[in-house]
C-alpha positions as CSV (number, residue, x, y, z in Angstrom):
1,X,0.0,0.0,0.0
2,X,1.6,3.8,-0.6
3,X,2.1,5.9,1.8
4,X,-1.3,8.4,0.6
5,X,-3.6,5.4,1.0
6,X,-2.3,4.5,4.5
7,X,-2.7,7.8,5.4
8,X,-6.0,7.9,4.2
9,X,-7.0,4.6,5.6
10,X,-4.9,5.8,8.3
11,X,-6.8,9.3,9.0
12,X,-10.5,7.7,8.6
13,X,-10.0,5.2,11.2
14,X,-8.7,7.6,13.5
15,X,-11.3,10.0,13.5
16,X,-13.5,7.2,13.8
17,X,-12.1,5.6,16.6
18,X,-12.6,9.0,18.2
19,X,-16.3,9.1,16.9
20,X,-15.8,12.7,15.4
21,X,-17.7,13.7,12.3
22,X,-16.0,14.8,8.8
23,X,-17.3,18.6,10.2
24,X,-16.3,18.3,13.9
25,X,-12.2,17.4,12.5
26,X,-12.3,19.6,9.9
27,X,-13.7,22.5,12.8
28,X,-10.6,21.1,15.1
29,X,-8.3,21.2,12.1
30,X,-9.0,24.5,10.7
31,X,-10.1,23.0,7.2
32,X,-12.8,22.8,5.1
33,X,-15.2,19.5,5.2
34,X,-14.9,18.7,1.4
35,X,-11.5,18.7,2.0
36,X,-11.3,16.2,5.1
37,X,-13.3,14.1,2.5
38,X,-11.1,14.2,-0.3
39,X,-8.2,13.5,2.3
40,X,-10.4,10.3,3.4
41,X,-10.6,9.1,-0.3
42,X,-7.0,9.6,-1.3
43,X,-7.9,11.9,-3.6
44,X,-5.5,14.7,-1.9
45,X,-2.4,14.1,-0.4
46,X,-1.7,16.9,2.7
47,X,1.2,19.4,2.8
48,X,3.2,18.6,5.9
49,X,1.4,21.4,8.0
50,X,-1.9,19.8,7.3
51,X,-0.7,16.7,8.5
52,X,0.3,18.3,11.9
53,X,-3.0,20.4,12.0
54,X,-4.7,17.2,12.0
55,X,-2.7,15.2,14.2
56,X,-3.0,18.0,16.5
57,X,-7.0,17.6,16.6
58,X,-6.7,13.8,16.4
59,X,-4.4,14.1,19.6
60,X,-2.0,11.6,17.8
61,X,1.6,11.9,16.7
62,X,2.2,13.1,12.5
63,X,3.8,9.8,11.9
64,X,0.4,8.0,13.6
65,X,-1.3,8.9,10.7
66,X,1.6,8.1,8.2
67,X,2.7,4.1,9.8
């Protein structure tokens, strides 16, 4: 599996896990819902400070979402 679909995979089950909605972590993250969505899909790949916005809201460490 590449690295963008782990992440993805990666970033779904996390937010899950945490039972937050698509809206509620893109609220926490400072992004836009569509966005979180596309992220989820694999149909965007996150610039390195995105990654640590959404860690941050996650409460998990960048390379979490990356393993």
């Amino acid at each position: 599996m590449a690295l963008a679909e782990k992440f993805a995979v990666n970033l779904k089950s996390e937010r899950l896990r945490r039972k937050l909605s698509q809206e509620i972590l893109a609220s926490k993250a400072g992004l836009s819902v569509s966005y979180i969505s596309m992220l989820e899909r694999g149909q965007r790949t996150p610039p390195l400070d995105t990654l640590e916005s959404l860690a941050r809201a996650l409460a998990v460490a960048p390379t979490s979402l990356l393993a």
